[in-house]
C-alpha positions in Angstrom: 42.5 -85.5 -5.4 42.9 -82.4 -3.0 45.8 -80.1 -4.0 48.8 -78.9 -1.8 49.9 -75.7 -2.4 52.9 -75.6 -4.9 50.8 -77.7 -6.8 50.0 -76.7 -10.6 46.6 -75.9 -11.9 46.7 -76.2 -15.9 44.3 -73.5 -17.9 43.2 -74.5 -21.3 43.1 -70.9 -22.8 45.0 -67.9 -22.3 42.5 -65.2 -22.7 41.9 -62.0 -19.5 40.3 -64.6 -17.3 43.2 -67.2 -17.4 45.1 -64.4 -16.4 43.0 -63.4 -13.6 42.3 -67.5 -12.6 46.7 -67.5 -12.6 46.6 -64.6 -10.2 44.5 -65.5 -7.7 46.4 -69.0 -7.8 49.3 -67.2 -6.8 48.2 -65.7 -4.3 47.1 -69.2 -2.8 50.7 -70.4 -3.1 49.0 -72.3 -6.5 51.4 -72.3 -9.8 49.8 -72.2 -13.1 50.2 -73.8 -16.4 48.8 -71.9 -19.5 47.6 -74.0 -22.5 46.7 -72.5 -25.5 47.8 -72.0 -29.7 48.4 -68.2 -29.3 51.6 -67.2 -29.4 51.0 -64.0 -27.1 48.1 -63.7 -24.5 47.2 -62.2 -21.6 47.4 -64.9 -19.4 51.2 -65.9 -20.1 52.1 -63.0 -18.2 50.9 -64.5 -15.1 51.7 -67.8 -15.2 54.7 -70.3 -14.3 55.0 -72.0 -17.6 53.1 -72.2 -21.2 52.4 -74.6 -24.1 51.5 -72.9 -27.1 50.0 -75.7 -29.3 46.8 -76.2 -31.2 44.1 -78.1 -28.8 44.4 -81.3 -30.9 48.1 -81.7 -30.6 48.2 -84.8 -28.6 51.6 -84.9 -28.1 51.6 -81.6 -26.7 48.5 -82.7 -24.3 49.9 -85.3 -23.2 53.3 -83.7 -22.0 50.8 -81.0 -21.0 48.8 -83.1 -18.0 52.1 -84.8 -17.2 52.9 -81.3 -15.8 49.9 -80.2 -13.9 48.0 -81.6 -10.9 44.1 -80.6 -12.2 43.7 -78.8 -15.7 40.4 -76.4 -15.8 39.3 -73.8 -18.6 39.0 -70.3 -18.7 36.4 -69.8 -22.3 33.6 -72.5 -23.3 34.9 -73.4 -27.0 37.5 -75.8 -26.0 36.9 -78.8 -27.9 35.4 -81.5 -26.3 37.9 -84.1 -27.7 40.4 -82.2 -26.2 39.4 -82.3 -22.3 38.0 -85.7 -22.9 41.9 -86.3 -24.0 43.0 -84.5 -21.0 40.5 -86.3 -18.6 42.3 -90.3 -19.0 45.6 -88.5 -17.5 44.6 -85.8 -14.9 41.7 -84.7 -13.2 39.7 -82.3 -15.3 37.4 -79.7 -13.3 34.9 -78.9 -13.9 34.6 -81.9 -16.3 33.6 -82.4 -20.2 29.6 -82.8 -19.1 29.4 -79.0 -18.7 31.4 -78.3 -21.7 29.0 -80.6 -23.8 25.8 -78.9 -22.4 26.8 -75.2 -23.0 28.7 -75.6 -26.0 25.4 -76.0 -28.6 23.1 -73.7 -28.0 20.0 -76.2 -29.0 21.5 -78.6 -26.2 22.0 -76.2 -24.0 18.3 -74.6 -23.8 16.8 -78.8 -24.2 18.7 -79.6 -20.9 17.8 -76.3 -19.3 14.1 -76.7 -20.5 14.1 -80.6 -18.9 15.5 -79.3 -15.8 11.9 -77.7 -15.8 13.6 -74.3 -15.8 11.9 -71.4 -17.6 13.8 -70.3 -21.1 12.2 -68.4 -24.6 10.7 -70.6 -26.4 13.2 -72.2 -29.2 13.0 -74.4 -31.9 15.7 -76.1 -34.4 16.7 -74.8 -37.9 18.6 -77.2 -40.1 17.7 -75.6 -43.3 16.1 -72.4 -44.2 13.0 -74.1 -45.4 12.9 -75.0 -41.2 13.7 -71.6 -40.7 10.5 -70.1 -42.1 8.3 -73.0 -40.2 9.7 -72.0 -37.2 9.3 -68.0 -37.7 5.5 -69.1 -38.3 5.3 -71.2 -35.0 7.1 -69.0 -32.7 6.4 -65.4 -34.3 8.3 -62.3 -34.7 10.2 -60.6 -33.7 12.7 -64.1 -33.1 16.3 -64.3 -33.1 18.6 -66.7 -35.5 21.4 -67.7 -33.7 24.1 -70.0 -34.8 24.3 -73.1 -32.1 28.3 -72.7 -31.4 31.0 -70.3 -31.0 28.8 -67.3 -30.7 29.6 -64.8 -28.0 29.2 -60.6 -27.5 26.4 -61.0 -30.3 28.2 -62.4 -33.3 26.4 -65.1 -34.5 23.0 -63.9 -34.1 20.3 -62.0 -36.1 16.9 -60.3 -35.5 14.4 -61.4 -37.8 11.8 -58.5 -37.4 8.7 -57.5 -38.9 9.0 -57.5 -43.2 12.8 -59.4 -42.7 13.4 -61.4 -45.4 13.6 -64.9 -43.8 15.6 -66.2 -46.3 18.6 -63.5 -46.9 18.6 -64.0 -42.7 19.4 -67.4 -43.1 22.0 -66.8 -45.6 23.7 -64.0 -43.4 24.5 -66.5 -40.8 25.8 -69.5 -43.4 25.6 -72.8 -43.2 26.1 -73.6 -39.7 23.7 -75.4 -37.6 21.3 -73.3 -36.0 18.8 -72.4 -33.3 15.7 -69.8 -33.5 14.5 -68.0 -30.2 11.5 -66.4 -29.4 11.6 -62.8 -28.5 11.6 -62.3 -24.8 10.2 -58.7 -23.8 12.3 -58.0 -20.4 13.0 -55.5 -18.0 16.6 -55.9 -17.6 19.2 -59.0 -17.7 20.9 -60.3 -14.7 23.1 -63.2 -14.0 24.0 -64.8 -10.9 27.7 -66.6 -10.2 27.7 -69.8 -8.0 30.4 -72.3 -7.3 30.6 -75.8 -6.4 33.2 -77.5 -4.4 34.6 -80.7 -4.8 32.4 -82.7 -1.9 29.2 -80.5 -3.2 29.2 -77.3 -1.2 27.4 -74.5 -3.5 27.9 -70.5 -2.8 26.6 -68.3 -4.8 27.4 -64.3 -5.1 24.3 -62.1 -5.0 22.3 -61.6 -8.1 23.5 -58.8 -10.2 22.6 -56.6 -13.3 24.2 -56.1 -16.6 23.6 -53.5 -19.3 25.0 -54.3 -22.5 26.1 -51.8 -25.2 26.7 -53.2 -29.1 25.9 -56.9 -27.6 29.0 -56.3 -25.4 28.7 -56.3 -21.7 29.4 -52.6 -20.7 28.1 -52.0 -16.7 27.9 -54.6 -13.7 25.9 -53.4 -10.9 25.5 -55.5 -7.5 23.2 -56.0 -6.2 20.2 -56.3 -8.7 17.3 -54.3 -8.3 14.8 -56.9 -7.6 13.0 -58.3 -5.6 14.5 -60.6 -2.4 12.2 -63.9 -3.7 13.5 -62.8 -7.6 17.4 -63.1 -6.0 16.5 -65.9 -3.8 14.9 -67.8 -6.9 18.3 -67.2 -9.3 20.4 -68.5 -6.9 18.3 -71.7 -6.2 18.4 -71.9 -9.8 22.3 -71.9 -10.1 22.3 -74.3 -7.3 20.2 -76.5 -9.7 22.4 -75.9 -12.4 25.4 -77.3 -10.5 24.1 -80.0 -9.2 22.7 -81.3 -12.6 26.1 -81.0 -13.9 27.9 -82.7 -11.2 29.9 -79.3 -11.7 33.1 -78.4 -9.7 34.2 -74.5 -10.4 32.4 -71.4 -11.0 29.7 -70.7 -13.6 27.7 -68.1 -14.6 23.4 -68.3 -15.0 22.3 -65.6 -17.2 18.6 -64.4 -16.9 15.8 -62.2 -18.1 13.7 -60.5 -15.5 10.2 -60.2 -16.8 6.8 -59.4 -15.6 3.4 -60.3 -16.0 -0.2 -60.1 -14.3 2.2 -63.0 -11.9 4.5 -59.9 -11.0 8.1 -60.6 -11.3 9.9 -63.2 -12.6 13.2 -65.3 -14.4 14.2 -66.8 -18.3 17.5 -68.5 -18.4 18.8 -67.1 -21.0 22.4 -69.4 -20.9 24.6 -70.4 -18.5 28.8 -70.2 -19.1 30.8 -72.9 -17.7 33.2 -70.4 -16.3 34.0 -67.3 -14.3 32.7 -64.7 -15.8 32.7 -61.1 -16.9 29.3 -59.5 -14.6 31.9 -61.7 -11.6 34.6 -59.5 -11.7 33.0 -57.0 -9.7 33.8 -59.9 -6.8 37.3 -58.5 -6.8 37.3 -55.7 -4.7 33.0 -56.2 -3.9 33.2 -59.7 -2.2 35.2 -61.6 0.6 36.2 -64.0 -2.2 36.5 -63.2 -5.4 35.3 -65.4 -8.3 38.7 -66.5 -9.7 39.7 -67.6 -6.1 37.0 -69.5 -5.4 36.8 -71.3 -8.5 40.8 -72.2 -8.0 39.1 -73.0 -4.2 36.7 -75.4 -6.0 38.7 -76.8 -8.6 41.6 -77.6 -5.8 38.8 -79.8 -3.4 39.5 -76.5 -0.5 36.6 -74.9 1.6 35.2 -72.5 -0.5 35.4 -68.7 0.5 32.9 -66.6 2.0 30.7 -65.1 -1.3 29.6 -61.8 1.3 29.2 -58.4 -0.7 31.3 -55.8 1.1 29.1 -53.2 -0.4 27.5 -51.8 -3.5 29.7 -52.5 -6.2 29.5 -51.4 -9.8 31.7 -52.7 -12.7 32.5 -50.8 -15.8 34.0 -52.7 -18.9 36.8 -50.6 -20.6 36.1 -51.2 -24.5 38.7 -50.4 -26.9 39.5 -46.6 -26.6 38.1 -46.3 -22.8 41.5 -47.9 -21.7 43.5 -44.5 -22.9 41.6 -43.2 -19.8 44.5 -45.3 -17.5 45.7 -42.0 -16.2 42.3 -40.6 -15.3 41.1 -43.8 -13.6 43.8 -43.8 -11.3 44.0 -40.1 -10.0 40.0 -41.3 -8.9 41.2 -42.8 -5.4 37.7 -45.1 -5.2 38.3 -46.5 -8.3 40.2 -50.0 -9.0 41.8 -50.4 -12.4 42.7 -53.9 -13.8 44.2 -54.2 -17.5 44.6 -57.3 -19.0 47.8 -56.9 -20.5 46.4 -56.9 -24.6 48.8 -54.6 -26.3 46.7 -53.5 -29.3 43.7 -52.0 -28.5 40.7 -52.8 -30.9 37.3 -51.7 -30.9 35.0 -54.0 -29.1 37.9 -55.3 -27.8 37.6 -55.7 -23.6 40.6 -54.3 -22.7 40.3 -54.0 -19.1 38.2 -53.3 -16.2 37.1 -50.8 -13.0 35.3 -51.3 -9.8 33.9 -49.2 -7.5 32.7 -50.4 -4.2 30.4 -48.0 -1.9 30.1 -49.1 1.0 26.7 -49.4 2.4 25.6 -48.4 5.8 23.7 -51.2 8.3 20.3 -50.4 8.9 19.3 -49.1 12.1 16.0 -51.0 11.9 
């Protein structure tokens, strides 16, 4: 099904990216239809209409896709149930296959690692007496990470040198759980790609995140890589999406490392969804992320994904958004706040872009 504009896109989730996914609906002459059980959100302010129910309140699904035209997501911890609910009464995009993959960390890094792709090495903890086996095949340092709902580092422990294995496994409860080998690299990048509706895949350049307190702080694009490193994430993506049968954006996350090979890429995880190192594609690209994922997930051409220059992204965290006043009297800056009321620390709170435009070579 190809959407007309008027039509509604539904949102499961009501978070900073359903808001920004609602506006660049609007903009397309697309209404929007937020989903979601909290009873204030960012994304309400941009939208048409809400539901604020629970995710297994069938009732309230089903009234729900009678309303919309296509229903998408805007966070990766929908329950499956839920879109596979959705998914008998309106077309879901992209579809429950990439919520299932990405959703379990162990299943996530098994498909990844089949798709002959290069990840750290991982093994499966059910108890802590697997724990301890595993520490002793893969070594230390390691991480313990739970296999759902983890994101901005919670979830996750380093098991260094002298930890006691045991208290580790304890920290992080009973939930099912995943160990990682260490992987020693030189910075972390991710690369955002879409996939249209009759298979068409464009990908952004390949950028660079630094992370402060496991939280992403600074986007810069483009990475500094190689052009075979950038040229190899995106064909990666590519392969991503077409494994999935995906239809949206997504997000690959990667580890550059080196070796006596030279340079090279670990997936580290992919997200089923625009994401946080995209928004830079705002002011920085032709098309932004959140349009072409509405793009995508309406079956229309997607947009062009050309950078229109350098373009660095800084994550306002907490108290950084009390600098509103000073971000706007900079005239090359670009301030977006999500609309979140209570400001928290850790909390993403908003965003700013700078684009610098870059001068053609002569040669």
């Amino acid at each position: 099904m190809i959407l007309s504009p008027g039509a509604t896109i539904g949102i499961l989730g009501a978070g900073q990216l359903g808001r920004m996914l609602a506006m660049a609906a609007l903009k397309l002459g697309l209404r929007t239809h937020i989903f979601a059980p909290e009873a204030a959100a960012p994304a309400y302010d941009a939208a048409a209409a809400r539901t604020v129910a629970a995710f297994d309140d069938e009732a309230a699904l089903a009234r729900f896709a009678e309303a919309v035209d296509v229903v998408t997501f805007e966070f990766e911890n929908v329950p499956t149930a839920t879109v596979e609910f959705l998914a008998e009464r309106v077309a879901v995009r992209p579809g429950v296959r990439a919520l299932a993959q990405t959703q379990d960390r162990l299943t996530e890094k098994t498909f990844l690692r089949d798709l002959g792709l290069k990840t750290a090495p991982f093994a499966k903890v059910e108890d802590a007496g697997a724990l301890v086996r595993a520490v002793a095949e893969l070594g230390r340092p390691a991480i313990l990470k739970t296999r759902r709902f983890g994101y901005d580092g919670k979830g996750q422990s380093l098991i260094r040198e002298g930890s006691n294995v045991a208290a580790v496994h304890r920290t992080l409860g009973p939930a099912p759980m995943i160990l990682e080998g260490f992987v020693a690299f030189e910075r972390e990048v991710s690369v955002v790609a879409a996939r249209s509706l009759e298979g068409e895949i464009v990908a952004y350049d390949l950028c660079e995140n630094e992370h402060e307190r496991h939280i992403l702080a600074r986007t810069r694009a483009p990475a500094r890589v190689s052009p075979e490193t950038a040229a190899e994430a995106k064909r990666i993506a590519g392969q991503v999406l077409e494994a999935l049968e995906y239809v949206g954006v997504l997000a690959v996350e990667l580890f550059v490392v080196r070796d006596r090979h030279g340079e090279g890429l670990i997936v580290n995880e992919v997200a089923p969804r625009v994401h946080n190192s995209g928004h830079w594609t705002i002011e920085g690209a032709q098309t932004s992320q959140f349009e072409q994922h509405v793009r995508a997930i309406a079956g229309w051409p997607l947009g062009a994904s050309t950078r229109r220059g350098r373009a660095e992204m800084h994550n306002l965290i907490g108290e950084d958004a009390e600098e509103w006043r000073d971000i706007l009297a900079q005239p090359d800056l670009s301030l977006h706040l999500y609309g979140k009321l209570e400001i928290r620390p850790d909390r993403k709170m908003g965003h700013v872009t700078r684009v610098f435009p870059e001068t053609p070579s002569n040669g």
